[in-house]
C-alpha positions in Angstrom: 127.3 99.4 123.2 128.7 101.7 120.3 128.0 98.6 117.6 124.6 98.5 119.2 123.8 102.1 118.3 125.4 102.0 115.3 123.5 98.8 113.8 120.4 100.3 115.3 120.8 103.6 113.3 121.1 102.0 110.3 118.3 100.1 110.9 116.1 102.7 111.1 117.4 105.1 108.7 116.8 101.9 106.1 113.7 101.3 107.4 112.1 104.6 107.4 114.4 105.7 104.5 113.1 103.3 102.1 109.4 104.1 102.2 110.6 108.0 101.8 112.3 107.3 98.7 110.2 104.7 97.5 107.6 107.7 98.0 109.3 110.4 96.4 109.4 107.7 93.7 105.8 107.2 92.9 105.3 110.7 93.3 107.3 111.5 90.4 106.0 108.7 88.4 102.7 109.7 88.7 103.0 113.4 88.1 104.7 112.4 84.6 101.5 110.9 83.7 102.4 106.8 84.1 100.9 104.1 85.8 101.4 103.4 89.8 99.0 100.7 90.1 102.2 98.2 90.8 102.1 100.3 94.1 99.4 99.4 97.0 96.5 102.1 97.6 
């Protein structure tokens, strides 16, 4: 049961990690004045 947890928190630390970081990303992208259109609106 301890694997399962354990594979189940890195699950969703990568799958609500990504988007966060991915986010943080764009953000800084954008505010220096490039292009985001690669990213989805």
């Amino acid at each position: 049961m301890k694997t399962n947890k354990k594979a189940l928190s890195i699950f969703f630390s990568f799958t609500f990690g990504m988007p966060v970081i991915l986010g943080i990303f764009m953000g800084v992208v954008f505010f220096q004045g490039q292009d985001v259109s690669c990213f989805p609106q």
